[in-house]
VODRENSE-290237 format. One record per residue (C-alpha): x, y, z. Coordinates in nm, 4 decimals, padded with zeros to 6 digits. Layout:
<sites>
X Y Z
...
</sites>
This chain:
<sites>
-03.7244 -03.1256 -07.2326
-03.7408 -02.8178 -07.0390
-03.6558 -02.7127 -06.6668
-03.9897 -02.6160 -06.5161
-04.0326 -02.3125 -06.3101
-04.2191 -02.0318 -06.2028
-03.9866 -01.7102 -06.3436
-04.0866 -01.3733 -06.3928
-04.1134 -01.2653 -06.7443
-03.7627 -01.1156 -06.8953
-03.8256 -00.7407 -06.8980
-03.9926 -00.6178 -07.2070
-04.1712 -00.9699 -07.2116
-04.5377 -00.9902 -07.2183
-04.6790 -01.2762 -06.9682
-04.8408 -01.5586 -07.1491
-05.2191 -01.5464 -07.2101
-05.4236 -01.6097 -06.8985
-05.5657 -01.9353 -06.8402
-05.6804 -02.1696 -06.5673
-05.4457 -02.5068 -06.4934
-05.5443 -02.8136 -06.3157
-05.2535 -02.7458 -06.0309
-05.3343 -02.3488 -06.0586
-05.6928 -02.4346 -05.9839
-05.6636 -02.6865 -05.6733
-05.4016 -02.4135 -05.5352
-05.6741 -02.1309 -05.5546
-05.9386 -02.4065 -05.4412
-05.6820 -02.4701 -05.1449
-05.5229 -02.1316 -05.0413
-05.6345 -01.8087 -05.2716
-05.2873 -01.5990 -05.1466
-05.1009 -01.9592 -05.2718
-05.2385 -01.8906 -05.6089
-05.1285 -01.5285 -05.6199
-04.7752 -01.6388 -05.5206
-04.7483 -01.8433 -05.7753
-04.9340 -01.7388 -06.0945
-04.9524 -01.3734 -06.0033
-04.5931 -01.2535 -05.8454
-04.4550 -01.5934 -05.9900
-04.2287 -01.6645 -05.6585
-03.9684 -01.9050 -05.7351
-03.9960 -02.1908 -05.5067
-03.6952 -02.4267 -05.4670
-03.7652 -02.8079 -05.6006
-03.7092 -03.1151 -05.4001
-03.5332 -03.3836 -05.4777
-03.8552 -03.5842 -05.5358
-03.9750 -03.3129 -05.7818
-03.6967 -03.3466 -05.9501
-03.6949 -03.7072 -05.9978
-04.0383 -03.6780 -06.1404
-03.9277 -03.4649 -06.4233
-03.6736 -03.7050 -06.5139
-03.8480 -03.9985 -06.5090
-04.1122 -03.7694 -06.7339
-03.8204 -03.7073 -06.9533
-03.7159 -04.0421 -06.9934
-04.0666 -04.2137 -07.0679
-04.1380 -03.8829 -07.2971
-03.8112 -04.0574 -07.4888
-03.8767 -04.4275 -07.4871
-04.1811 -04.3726 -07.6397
-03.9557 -04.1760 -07.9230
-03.8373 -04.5519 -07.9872
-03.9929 -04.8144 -08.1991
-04.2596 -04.9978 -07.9863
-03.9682 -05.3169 -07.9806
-03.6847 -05.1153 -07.8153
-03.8926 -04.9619 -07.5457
-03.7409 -05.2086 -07.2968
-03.6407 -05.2021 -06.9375
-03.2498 -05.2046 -07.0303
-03.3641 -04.8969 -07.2764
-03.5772 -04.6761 -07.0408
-03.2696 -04.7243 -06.8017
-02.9913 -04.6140 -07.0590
-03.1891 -04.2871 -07.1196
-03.1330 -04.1699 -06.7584
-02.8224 -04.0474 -06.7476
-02.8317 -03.8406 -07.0774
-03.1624 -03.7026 -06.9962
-03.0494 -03.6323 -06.6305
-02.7476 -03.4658 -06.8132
-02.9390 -03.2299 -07.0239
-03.1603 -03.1525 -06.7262
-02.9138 -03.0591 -06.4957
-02.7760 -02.8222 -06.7895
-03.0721 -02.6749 -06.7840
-03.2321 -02.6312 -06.4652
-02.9050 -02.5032 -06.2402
-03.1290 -02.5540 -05.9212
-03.1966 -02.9137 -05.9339
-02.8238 -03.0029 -06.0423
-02.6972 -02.7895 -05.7119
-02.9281 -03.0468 -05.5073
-02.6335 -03.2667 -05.5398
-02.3111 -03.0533 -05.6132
-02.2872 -02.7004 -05.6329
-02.0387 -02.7831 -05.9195
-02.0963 -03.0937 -06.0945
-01.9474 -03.3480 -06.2812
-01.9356 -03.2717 -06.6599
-02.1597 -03.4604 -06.8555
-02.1419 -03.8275 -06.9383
-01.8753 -03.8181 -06.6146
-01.9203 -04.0761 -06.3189
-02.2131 -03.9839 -06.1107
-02.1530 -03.9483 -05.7431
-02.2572 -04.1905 -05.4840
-02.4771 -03.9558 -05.3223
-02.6548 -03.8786 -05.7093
-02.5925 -04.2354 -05.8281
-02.8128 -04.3670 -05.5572
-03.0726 -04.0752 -05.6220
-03.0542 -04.1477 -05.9703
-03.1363 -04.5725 -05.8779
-03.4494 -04.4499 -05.6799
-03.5352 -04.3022 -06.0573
-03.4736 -04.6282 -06.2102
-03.7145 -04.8424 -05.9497
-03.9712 -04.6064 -06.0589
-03.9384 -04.6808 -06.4104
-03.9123 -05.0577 -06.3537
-04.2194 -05.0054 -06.2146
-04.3594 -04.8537 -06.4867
-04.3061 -05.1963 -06.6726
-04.4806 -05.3695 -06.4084
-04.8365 -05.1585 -06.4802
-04.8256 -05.1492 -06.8978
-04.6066 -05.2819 -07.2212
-04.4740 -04.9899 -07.3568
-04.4614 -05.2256 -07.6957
-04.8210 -05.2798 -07.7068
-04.9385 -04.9428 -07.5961
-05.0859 -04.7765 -07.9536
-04.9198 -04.4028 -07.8423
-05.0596 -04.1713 -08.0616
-04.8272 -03.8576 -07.8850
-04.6924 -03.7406 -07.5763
-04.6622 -03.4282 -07.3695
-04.9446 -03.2864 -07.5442
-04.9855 -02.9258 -07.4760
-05.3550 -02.8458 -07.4538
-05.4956 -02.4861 -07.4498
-05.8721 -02.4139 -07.5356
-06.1834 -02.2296 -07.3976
-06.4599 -02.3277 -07.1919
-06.7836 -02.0927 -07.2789
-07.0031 -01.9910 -06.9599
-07.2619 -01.7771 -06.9301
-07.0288 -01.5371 -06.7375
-06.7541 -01.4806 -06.9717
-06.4672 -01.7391 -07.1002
-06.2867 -01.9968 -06.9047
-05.9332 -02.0180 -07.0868
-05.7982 -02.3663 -06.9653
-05.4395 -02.5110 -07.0166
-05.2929 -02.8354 -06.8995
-04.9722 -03.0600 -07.0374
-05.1459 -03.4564 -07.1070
-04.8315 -03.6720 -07.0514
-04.9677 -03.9418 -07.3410
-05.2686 -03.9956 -07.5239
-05.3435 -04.3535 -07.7109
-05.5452 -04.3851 -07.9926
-05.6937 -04.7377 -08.0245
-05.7333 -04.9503 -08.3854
-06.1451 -04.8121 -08.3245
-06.0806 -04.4662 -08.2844
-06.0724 -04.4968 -07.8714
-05.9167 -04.2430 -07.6589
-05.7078 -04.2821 -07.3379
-05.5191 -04.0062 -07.1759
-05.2677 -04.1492 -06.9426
-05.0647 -03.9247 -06.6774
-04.7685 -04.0371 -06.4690
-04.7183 -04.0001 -06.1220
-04.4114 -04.0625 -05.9194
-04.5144 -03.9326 -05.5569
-04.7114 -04.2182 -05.3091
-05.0793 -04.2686 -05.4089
-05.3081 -04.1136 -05.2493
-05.4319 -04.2110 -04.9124
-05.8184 -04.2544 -04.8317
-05.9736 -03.8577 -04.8359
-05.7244 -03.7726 -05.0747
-05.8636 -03.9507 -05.4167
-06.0801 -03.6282 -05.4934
-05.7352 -03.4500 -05.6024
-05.6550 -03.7089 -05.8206
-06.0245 -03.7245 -06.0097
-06.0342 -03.3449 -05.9860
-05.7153 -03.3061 -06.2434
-05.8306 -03.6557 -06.4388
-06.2137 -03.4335 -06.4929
-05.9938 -03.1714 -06.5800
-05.7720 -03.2935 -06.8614
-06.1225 -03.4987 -06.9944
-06.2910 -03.1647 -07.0214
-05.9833 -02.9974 -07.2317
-06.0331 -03.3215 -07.4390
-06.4103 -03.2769 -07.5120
-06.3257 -02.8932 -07.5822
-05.9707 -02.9120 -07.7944
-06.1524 -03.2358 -08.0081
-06.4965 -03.2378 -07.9932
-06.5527 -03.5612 -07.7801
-06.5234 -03.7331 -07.4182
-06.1951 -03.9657 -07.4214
-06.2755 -04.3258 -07.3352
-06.0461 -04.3461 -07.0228
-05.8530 -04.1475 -06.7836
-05.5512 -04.3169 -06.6185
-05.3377 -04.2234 -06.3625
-05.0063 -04.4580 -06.2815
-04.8599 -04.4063 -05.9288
-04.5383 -04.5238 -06.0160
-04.4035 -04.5798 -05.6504
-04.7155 -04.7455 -05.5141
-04.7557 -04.9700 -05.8386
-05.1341 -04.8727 -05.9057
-05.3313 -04.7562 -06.1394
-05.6573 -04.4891 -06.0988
-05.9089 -04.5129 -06.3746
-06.1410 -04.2959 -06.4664
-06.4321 -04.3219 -06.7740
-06.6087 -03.9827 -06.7907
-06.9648 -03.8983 -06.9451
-07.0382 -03.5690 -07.0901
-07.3130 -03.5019 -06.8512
-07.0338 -03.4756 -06.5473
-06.8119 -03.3001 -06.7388
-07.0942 -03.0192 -06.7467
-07.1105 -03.0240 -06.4074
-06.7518 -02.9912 -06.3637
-06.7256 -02.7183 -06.6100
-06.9544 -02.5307 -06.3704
-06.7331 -02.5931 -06.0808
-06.4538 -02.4429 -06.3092
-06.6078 -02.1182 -06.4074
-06.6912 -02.0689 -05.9972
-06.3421 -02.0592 -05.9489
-06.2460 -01.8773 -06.2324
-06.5118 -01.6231 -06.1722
-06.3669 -01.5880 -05.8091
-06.0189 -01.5276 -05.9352
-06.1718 -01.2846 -06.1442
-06.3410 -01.1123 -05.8543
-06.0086 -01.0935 -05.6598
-05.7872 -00.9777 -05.9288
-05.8423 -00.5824 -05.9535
-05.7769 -00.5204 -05.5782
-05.5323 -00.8222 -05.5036
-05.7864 -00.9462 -05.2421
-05.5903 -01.3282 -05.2184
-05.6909 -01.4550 -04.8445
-05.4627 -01.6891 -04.6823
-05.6454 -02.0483 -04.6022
-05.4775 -02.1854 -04.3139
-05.4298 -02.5488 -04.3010
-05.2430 -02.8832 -04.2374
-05.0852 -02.8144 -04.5922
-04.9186 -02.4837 -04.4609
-04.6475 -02.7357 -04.3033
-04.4685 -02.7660 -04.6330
-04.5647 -02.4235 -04.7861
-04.2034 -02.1984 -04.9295
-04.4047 -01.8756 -04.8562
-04.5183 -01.9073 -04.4823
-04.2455 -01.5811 -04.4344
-04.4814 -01.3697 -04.6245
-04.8142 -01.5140 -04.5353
-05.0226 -01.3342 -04.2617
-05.1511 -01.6662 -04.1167
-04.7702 -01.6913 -04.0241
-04.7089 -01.2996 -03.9320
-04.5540 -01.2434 -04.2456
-04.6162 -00.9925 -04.5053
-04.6767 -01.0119 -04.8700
-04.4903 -00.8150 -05.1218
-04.6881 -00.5096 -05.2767
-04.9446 -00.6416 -05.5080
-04.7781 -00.6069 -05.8337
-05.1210 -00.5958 -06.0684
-05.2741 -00.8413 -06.3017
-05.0984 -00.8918 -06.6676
-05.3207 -00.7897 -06.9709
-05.6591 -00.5685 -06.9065
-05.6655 -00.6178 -06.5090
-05.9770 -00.8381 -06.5211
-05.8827 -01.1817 -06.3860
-05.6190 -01.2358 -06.6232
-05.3161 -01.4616 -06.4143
-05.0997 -01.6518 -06.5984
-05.2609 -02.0301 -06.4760
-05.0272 -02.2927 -06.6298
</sites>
């Protein structure tokens, strides 16, 4: 389990190989300067409390299904959360300080304040109990790291993405299932969700050579489920609406030319102090990694 984040390379470090996310793309899609901030200049942006309760809840299902399909239990998916919070407070400094600038060592008592966070992480899981059997889900792996190409007629489309499970059925059937621990999403907002669920179906078809039978999403604090079943013939389309964007990243990259795209969203935004919808100003432009042609870091 790792801390995520958003660091600059260590100096002397190359930048990973370019390529084109699901969240990288909906952040270009909704504000092109938002994309530079974070897969160009690679801002650090402070979590939340509710981001990081969805990494450990991601931690601890990436775990129970490490167990024989009998112990993943309720009682076991709740005895992982405490080590797995304590190796992810180790590692990721920020989210431990969201509770005590100088914690408890590990395996200590938890204070109120984080024992009652760390409940809100346990309804979530008993949740998760509520929408599938662990036991009789046929888990062929989990947080699958997918990177592969998509070939347009303008040039490569690297992709990358991070599938939280994938189930292979007795018949050779393939679901992709991600986790979510944030509300589902309201009426107008569904077309987020299907975007990323076209998204990881496409890396499918391209990393194994076929569409996957399902798509499912689990909104862990709403208690429903989002299915998707894709056919190639969409995917094609979406592929298309992939290399637009890409190609417009592309287009912006030499010169830096990321416009701010003011919006309801700009509410919540860590970077309104250097955006000039807010009379801010960006820092210099510090260049693209590799050759200069479109090549951000998208994951």
């Amino acid at each position: 389990m790792t801390a995520p984040g958003a660091a600059p390379a260590a100096a002397g470090e190359l930048p990973r190989p370019p390529a084109l996310s699901p969240s990288r793309a909906a952040d270009f899609r909704r504000c092109p300067l938002l994309y530079r901030f974070r897969a160009v200049d690679r801002i650090p942006e402070p979590p939340s409390r509710a981001q990081v309760r969805g990494t450990l809840v991601h931690a601890v299902l990436e775990r129970l299904y490490a167990l024989d399909p009998a112990g993943r239990t309720p009682a076991a998916a709740r005895a992982l959360l405490g080590p797995c919070w304590d190796e992810l407070a180790g590692a990721w400094p920020e989210a431990a300080a969201l509770f005590d600038p100088a914690p408890a060592p590990a395996g200590g008592a938890p204070t109120p304040e984080l024992a009652t966070w760390l409940d809100s992480a346990a309804a979530l899981l008993d949740t998760y109990f509520t929408l599938e059997d662990p036991a009789a889900v046929p888990a062929t792996a989990v947080e699958i790291r997918i990177e592969t190409t998509l070939s347009t007629p303008g040039g490569p489309v690297p992709l990358r993405g991070i599938l939280d499970r994938l189930d292979e059925g007795p018949g050779g059937s393939l679901r992709v299932v991600d986790y979510k621990t944030g509300a589902t999403p309201g009426e107008g907002f569904e077309g987020a969700a299907l975007f990323q669920l076209k998204f990881y179906a496409l890396a499918v078809l391209l990393a194994r050579g076929r569409v996957p039978d399902e798509l499912r999403l689990l909104y862990l604090a709403g208690g429903t489920t989002l299915t998707y079943r894709p056919d190639e013939a969409e995917l094609h389309r979406f592929a298309r609406l992939l290399d637009a964007v890409w190609t417009a990243i592309r287009r912006a990259a030499p010169t830096g030319d990321f416009r701010p795209n003011p919006g309801p969203a700009c509410r919540s935004c860590d970077h309104r102090a250097l955006c000039p919808a807010w009379d801010g100003a960006p820092p210099p432009y510090p260049g693209w990694p590799g050759d200069g042609a479109g090549t951000a870091d998208g994951a």
